[in-house]
N, C-alpha and C positions, 0 to 999 in steps of 0.2 A: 475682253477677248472676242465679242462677238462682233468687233470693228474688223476683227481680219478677215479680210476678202477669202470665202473659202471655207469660211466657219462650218464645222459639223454640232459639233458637242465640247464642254468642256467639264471636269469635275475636280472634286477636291479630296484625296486620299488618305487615310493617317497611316501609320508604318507599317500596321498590320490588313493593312487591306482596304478598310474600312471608308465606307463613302459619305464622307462630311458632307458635301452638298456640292450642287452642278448642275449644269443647262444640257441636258442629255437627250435632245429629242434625236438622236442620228437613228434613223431606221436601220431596224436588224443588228442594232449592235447595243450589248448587256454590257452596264459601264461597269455594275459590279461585278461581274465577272473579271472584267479588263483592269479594275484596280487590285485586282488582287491577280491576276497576271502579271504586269508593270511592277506590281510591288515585290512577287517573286525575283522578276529578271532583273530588276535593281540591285536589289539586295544582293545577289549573283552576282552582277556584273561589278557592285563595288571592293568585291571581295576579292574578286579574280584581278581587278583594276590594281587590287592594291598591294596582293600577293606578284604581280609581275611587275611591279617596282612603278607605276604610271600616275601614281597618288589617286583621290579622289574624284569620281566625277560624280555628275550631277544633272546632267542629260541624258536622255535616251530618244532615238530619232526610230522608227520602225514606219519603214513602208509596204502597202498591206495594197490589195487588190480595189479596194473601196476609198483609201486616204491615206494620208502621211499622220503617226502616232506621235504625239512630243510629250516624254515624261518627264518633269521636272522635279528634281527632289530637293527639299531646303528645310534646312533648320528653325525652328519655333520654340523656343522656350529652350527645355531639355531636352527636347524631339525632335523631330521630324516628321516633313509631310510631302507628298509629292500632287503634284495638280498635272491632271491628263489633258493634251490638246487636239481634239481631232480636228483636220482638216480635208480638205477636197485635194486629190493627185496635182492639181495644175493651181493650185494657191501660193503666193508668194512665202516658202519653207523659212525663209531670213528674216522677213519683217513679223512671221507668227511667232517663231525663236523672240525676235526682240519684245514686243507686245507679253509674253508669258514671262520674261526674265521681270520684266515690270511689274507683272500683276503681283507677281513672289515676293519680290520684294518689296511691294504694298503689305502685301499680308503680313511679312516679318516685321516690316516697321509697326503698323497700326493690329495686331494681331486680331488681323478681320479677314473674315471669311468669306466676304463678298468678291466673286469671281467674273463676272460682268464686262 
């Protein structure tokens, strides 16, 4: 992830919040804090997603004064986990999206935790 032009931080979350591991140097911003924010509004949003008839999603895009947020939620084993993308405002939003859809699915295939 840190090829995407624009890279701030990136981290790896489990369903309860919980921060598996991540490249988190973005000044001024608490990534645990932020995974367990992401992992509240996830949870929320899938619910709501799934109660208003829309099925399941599995992204969440949040633009924020500092950078654009990209939470990504995916299944692992029994579970689930979501990995946080921060980037810079003027970073290409499309090829970060593709770049993280990749990393996740790295991780489901090879259940590795390397986010790089």
């Amino acid at each position: 992830l840190k090829a995407v032009r624009g890279y701030l931080g990136a981290a790896l979350f489990s369903r309860d919040g919980k921060m598996l591991g991540g490249v988190t140097e973005v000044l001024e911003l608490n990534f645990q804090i932020a995974g367990t924010l992401f992992n509240n509004i996830s949870i929320i949003a899938a619910n709501l997603s799934r109660e208003a008839g829309f099925g399941l999603i599995d992204l969440i895009q949040m633009n924020s004064e500092k950078g654009v947020i990209l939470c990504k939620t995916f299944s692992v084993g029994a579970g689930s986990l979501s990995m946080v993308l921060v980037i810079e405002k003027n970073a290409n939003i499309t090829l970060a999206k593709h770049h993280l859809e990749k990393v996740c699915a790295e991780i489901q295939r090879n259940q590795s935790l390397t986010i790089d």
